[in-house]
MMTF fields as JSON, N, C-alpha, C and O atoms, coordinates in Angstrom:
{
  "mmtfVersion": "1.0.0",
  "mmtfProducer": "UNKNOWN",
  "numBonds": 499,
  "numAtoms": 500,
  "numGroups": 125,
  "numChains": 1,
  "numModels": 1,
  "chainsPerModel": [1],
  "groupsPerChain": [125],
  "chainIdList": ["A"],
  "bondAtomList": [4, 2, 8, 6, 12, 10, 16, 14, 20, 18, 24, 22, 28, 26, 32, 30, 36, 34, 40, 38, 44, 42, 48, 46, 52, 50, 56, 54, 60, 58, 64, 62, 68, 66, 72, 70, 76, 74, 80, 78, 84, 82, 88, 86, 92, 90, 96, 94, 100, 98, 104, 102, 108, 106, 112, 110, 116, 114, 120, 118, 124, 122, 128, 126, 132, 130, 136, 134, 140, 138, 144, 142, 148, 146, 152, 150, 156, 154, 160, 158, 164, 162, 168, 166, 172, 170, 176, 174, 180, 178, 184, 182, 188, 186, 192, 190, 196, 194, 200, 198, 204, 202, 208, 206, 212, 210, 216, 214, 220, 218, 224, 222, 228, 226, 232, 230, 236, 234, 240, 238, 244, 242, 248, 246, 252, 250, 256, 254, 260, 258, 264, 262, 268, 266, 272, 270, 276, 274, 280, 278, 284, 282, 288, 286, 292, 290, 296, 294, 300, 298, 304, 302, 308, 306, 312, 310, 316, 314, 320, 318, 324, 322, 328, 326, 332, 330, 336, 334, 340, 338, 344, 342, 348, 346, 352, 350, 356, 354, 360, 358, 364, 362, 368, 366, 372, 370, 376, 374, 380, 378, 384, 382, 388, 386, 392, 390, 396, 394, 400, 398, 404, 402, 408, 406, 412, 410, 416, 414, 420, 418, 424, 422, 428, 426, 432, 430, 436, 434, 440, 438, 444, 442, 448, 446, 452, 450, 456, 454, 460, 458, 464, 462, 468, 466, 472, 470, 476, 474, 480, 478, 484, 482, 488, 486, 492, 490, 496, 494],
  "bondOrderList": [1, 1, 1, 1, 1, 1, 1, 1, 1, 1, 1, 1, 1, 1, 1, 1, 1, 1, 1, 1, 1, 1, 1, 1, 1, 1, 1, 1, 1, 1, 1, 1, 1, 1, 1, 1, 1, 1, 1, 1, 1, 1, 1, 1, 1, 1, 1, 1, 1, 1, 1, 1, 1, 1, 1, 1, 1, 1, 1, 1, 1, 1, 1, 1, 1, 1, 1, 1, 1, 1, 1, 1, 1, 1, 1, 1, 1, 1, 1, 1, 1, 1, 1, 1, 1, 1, 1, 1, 1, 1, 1, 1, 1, 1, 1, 1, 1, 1, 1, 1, 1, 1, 1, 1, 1, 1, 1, 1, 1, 1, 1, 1, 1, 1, 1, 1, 1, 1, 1, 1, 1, 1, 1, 1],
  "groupList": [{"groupName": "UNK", "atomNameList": ["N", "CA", "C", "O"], "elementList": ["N", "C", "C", "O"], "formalChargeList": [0, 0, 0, 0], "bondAtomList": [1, 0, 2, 1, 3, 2], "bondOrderList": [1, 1, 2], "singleLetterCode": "X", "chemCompType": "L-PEPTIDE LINKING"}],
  "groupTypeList": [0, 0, 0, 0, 0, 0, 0, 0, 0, 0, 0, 0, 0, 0, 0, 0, 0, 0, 0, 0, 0, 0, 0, 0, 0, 0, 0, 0, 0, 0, 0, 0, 0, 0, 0, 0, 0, 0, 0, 0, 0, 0, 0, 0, 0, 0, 0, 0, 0, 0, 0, 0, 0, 0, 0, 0, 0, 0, 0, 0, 0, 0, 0, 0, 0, 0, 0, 0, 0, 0, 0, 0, 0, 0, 0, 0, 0, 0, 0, 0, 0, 0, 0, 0, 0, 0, 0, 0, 0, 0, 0, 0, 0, 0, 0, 0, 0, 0, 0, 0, 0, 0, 0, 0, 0, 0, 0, 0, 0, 0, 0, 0, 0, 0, 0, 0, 0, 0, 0, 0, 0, 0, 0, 0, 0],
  "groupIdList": [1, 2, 3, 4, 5, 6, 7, 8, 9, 10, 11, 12, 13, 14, 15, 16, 17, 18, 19, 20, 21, 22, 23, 24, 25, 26, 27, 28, 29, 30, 31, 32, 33, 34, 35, 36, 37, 38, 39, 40, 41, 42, 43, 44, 45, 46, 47, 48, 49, 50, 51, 52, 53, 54, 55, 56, 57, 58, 59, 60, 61, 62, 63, 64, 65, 66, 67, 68, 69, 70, 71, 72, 73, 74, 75, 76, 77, 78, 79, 80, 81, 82, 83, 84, 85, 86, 87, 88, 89, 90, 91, 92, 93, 94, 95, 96, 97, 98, 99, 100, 101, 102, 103, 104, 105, 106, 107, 108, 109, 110, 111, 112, 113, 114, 115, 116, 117, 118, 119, 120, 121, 122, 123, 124, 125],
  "secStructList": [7, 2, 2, 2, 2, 2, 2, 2, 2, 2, 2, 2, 2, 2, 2, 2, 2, 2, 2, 2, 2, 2, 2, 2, 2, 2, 1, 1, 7, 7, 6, 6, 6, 6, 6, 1, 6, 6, 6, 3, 3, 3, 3, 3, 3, 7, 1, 1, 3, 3, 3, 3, 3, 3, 3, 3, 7, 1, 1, 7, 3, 3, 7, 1, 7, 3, 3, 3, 3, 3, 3, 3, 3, 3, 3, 3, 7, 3, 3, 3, 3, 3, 3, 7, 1, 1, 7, 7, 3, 3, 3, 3, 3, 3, 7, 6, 6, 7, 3, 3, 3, 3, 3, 3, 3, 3, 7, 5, 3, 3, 3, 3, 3, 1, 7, 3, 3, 3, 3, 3, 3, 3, 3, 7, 7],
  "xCoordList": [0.82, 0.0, 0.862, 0.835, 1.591, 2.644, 3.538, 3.773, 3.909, 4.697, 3.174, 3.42, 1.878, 1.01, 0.871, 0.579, 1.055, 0.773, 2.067, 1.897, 3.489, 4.787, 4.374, 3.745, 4.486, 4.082, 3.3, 3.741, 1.969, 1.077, 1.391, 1.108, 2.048, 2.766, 3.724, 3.574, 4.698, 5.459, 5.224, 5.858, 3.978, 3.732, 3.048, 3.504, 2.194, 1.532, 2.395, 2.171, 3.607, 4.34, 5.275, 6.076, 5.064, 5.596, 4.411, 4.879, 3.458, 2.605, 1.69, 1.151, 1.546, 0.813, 1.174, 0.339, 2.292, 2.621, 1.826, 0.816, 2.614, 1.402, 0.374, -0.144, -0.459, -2.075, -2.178, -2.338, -2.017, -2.177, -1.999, -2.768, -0.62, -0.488, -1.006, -0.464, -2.107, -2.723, -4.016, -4.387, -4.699, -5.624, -5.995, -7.016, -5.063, -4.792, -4.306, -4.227, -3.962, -3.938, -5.559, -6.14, -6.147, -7.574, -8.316, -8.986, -8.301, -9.25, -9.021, -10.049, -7.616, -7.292, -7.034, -5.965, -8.027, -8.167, -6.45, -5.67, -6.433, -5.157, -4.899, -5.298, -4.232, -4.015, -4.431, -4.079, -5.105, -5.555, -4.684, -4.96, -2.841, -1.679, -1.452, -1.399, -1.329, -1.191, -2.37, -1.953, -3.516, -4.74, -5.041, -6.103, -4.065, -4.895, -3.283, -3.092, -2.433, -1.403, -0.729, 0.193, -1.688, -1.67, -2.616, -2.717, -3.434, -4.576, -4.542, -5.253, -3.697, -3.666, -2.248, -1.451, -1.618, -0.696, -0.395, -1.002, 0.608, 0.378, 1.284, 2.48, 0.658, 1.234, 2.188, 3.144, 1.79, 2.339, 1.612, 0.385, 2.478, 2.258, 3.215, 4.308, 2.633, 3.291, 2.389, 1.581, 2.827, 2.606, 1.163, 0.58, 0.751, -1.163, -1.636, -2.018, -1.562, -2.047, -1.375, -0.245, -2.649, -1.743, -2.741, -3.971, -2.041, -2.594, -2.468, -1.319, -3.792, -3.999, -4.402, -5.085, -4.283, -5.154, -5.028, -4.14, -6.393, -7.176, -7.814, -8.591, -7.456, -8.084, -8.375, -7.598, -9.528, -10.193, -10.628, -11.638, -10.516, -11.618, -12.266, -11.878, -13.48, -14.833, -14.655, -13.851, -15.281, -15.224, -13.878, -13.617, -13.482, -12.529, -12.446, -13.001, -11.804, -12.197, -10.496, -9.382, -11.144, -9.651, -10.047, -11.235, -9.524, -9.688, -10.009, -10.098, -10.292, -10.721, -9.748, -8.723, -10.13, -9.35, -9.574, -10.667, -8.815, -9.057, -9.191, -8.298, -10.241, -9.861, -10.196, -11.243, -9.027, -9.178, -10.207, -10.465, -10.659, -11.532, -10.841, -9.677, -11.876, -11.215, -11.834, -12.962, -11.173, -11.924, -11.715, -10.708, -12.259, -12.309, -12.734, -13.896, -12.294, -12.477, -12.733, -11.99, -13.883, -13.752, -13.425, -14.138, -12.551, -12.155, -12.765, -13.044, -13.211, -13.751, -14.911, -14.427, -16.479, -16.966, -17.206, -16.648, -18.129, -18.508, -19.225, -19.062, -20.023, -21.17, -20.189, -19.54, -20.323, -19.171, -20.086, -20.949, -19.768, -20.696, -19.353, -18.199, -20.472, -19.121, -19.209, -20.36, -18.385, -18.875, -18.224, -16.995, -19.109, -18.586, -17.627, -16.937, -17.513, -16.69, -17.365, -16.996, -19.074, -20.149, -20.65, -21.185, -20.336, -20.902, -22.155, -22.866, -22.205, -23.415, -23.065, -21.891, -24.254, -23.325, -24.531, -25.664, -23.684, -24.31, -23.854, -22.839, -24.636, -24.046, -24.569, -25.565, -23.319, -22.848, -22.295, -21.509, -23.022, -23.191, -22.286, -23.008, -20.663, -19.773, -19.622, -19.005, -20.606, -20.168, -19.119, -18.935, -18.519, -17.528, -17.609, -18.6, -16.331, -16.079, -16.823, -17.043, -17.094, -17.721, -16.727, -15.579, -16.937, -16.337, -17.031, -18.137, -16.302, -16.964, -16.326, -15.098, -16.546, -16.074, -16.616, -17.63, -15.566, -16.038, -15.472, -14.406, -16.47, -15.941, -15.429, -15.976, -14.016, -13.584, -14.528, -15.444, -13.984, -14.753, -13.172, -12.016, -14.369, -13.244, -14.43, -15.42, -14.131, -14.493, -14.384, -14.024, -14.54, -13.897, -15.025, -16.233, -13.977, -14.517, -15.08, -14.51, -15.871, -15.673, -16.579, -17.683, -15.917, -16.467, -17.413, -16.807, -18.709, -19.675, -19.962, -20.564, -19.332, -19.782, -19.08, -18.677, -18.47, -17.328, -16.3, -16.293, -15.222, -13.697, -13.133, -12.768, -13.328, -13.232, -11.774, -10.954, -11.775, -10.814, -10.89, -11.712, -9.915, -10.714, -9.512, -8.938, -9.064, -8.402, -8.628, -9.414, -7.632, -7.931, -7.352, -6.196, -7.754, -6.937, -7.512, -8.618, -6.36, -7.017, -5.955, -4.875, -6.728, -6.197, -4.984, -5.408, -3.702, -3.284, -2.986, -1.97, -3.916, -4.419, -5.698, -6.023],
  "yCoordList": [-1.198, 0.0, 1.259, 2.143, 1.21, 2.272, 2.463, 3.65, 1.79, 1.274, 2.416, 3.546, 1.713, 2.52, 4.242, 5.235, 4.274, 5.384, 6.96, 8.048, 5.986, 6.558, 6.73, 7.779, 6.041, 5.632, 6.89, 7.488, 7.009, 8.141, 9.117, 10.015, 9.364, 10.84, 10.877, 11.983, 10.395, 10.362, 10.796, 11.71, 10.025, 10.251, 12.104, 13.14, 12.062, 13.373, 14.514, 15.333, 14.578, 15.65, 15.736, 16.646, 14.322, 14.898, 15.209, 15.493, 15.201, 15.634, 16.67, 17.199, 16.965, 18.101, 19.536, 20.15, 19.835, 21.133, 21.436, 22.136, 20.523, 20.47, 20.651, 21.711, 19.404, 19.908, 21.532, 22.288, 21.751, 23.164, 24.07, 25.026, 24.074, 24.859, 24.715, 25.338, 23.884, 23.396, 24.107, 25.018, 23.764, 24.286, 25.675, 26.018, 26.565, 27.505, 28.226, 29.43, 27.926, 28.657, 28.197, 28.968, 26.852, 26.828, 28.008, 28.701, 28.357, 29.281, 30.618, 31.295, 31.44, 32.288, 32.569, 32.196, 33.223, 33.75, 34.3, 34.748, 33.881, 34.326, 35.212, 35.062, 36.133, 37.257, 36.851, 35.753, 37.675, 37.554, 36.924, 36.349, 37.625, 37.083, 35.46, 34.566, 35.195, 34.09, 33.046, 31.898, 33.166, 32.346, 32.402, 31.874, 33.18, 33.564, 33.694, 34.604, 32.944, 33.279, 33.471, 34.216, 32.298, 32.468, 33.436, 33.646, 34.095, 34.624, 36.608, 37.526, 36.722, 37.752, 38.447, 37.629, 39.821, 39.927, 41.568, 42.557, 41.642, 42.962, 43.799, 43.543, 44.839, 45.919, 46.82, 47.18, 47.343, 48.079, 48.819, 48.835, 49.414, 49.389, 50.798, 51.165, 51.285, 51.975, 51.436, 50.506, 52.415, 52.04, 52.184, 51.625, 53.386, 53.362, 52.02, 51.042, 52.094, 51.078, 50.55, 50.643, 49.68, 48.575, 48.392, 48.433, 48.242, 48.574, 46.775, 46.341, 45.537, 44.755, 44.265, 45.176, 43.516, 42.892, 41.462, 40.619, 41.547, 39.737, 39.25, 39.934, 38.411, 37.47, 36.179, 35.253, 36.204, 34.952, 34.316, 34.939, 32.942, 32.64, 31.288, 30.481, 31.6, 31.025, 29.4, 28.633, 29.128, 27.989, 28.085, 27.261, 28.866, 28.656, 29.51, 30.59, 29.363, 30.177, 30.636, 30.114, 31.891, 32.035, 31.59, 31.791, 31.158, 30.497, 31.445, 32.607, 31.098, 31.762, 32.957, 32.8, 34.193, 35.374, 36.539, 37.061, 37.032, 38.449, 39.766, 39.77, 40.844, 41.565, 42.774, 42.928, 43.634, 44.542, 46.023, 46.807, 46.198, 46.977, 48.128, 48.442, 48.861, 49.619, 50.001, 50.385, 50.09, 50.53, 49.399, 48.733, 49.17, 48.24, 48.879, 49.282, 49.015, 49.105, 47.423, 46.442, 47.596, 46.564, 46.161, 46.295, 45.731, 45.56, 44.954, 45.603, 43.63, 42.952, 42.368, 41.793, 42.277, 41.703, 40.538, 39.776, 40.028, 38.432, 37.994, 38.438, 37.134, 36.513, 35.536, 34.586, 36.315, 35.701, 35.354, 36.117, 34.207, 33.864, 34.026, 33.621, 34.986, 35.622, 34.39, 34.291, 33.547, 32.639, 32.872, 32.934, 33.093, 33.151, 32.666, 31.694, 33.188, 32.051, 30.699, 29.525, 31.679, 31.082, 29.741, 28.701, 30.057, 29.285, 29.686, 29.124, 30.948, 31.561, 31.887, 32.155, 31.909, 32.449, 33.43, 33.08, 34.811, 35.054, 35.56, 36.164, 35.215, 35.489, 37.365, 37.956, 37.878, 39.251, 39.114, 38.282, 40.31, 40.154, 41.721, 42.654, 42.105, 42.707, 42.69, 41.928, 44.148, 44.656, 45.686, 46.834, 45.255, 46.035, 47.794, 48.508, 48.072, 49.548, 50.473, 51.666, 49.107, 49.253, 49.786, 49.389, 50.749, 51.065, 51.046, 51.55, 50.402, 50.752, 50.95, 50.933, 51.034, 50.83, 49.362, 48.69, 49.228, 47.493, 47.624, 48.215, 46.805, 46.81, 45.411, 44.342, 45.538, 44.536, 43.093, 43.125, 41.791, 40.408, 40.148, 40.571, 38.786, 37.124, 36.342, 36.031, 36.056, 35.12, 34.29, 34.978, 33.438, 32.585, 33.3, 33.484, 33.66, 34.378, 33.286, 32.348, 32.712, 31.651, 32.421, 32.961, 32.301, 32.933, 32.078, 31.343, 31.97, 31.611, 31.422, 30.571, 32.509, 33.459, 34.077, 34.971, 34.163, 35.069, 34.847, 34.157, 35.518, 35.839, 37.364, 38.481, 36.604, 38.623, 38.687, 37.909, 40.167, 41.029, 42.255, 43.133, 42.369, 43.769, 44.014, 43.042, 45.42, 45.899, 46.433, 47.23, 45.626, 46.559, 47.153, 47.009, 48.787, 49.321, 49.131, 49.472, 48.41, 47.901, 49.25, 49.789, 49.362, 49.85, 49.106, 47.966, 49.222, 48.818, 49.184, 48.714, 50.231, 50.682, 50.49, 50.892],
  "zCoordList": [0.0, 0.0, 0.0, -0.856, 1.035, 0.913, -0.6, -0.825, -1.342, -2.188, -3.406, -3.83, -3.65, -4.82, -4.011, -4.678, -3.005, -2.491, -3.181, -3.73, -2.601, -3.465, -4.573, -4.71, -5.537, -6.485, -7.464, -8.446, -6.758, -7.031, -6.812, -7.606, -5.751, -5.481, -6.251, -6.77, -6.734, -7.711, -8.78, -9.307, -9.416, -10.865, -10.336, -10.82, -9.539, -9.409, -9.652, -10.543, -8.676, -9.337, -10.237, -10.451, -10.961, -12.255, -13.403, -14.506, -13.342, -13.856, -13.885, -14.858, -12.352, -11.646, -12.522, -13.185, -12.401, -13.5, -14.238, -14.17, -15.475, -16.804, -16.672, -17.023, -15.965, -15.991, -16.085, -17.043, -14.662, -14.655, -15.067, -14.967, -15.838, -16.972, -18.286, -19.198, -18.539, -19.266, -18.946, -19.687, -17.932, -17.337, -17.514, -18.109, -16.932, -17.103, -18.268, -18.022, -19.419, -20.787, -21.481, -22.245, -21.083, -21.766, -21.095, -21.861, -19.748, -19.101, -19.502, -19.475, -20.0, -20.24, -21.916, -22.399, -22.752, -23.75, -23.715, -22.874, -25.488, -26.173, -27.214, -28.369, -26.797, -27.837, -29.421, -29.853, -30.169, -31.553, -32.874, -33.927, -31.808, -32.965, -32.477, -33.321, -31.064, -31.027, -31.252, -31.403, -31.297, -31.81, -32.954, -33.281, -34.15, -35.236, -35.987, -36.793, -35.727, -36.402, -37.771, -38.104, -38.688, -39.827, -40.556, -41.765, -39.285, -40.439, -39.503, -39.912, -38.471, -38.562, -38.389, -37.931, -38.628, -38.967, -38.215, -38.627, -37.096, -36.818, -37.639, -37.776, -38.197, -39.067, -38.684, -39.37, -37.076, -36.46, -35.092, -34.992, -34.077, -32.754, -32.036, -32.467, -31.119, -30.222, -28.996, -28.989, -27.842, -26.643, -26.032, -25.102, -27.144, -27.149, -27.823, -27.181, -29.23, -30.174, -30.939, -31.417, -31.033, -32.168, -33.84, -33.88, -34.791, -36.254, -36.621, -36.533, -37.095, -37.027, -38.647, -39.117, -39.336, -40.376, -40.213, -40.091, -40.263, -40.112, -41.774, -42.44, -42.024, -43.023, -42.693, -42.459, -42.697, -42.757, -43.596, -43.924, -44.568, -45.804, -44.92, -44.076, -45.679, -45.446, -44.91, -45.439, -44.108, -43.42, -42.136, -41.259, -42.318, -41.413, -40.189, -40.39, -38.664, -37.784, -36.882, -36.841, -36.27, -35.37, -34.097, -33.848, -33.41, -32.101, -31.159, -31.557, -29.465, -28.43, -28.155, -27.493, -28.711, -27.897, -27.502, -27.718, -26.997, -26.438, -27.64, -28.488, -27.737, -27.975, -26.999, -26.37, -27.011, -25.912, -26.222, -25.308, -27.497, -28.308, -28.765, -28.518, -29.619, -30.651, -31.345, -31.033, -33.118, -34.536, -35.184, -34.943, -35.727, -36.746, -38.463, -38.417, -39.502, -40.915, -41.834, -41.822, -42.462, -43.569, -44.671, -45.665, -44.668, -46.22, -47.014, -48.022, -46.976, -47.451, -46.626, -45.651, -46.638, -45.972, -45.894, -46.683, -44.899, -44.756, -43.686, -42.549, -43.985, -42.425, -41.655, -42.093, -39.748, -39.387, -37.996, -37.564, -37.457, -36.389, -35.146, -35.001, -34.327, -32.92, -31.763, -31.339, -31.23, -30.147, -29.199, -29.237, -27.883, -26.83, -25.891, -26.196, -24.869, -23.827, -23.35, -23.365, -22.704, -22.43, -23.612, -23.229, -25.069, -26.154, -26.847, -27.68, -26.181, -27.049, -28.338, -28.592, -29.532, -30.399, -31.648, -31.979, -32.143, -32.392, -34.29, -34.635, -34.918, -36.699, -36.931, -36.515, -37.815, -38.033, -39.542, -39.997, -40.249, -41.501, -41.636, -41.987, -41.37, -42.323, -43.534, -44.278, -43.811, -45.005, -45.928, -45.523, -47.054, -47.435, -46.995, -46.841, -46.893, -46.223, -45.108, -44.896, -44.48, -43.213, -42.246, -42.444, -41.052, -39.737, -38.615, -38.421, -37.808, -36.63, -34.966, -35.041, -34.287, -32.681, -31.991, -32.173, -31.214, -30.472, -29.441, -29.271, -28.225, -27.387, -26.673, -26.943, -25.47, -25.481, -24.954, -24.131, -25.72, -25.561, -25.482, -25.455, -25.466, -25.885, -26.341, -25.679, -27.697, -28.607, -29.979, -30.934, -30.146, -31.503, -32.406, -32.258, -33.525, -35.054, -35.821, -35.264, -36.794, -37.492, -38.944, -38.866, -39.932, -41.056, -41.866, -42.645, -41.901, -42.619, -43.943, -44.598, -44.181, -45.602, -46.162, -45.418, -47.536, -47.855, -47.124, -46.105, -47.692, -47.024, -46.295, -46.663, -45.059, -44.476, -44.13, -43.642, -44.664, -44.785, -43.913, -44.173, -42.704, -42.011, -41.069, -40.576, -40.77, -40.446, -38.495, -37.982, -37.938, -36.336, -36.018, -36.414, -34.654, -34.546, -33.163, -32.746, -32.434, -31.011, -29.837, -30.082, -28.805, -27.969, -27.121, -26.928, -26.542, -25.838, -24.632, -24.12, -23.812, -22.462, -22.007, -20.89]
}
């Protein structure tokens, strides 16, 4: 008994870490560049803001992240369903040379419709 008991404690902390650091990056939303790496691209930045372009084509989605809010411009539009943390979810029909203001979420993009093309200018305060 003593012997499975070692044993378990053993394996536990060599494993215990991980989990948790596992745990803990699923619970915590990830920046837009690191969830979206192939599909978004930062342009440029100072210590206020940051200048963003996202492309997305159709069927495809950027994963769970943060955005801290901002402006947004459209380049190209497209029906894009916004999903929550919660899993709610709600479909948004961006149209070309559209602007607007947003405020900060965390949620997976997934493009429906068309290939969106759209420019952020996120706050970084």
């Amino acid at each position: 008994m003593k012997r499975q008991i070692f044993a378990l404690t053993f394996i536990a902390a060599l494993f215990l870490p991980s989990f948790q650091a596992t745990a803990q990056q699923s619970q915590e939303a990830l920046d837009i560049l690191d969830a979206c790496p192939k599909n978004a691209v930062l342009l440029t930045e100072d210590d206020n803001v940051r200048f963003i372009q996202l492309k997305i084509k159709s069927g495809q989605k950027c994963g769970m992240h943060k955005s801290a809010g901002g402006f947004t411009y459209i380049i190209s539009g497209a029906t894009i369903n916004l999903i929550k943390a919660d899993g709610s979810k709600s479909s948004v029909v961006l149209k070309d040379a559209q602007a607007f203001a947003y405020q900060p979420s965390e949620h997976i993009v997934e493009v429906s419709k068309g290939n969106l093309d759209i420019l952020l200018l996120e706050s970084k305060k």
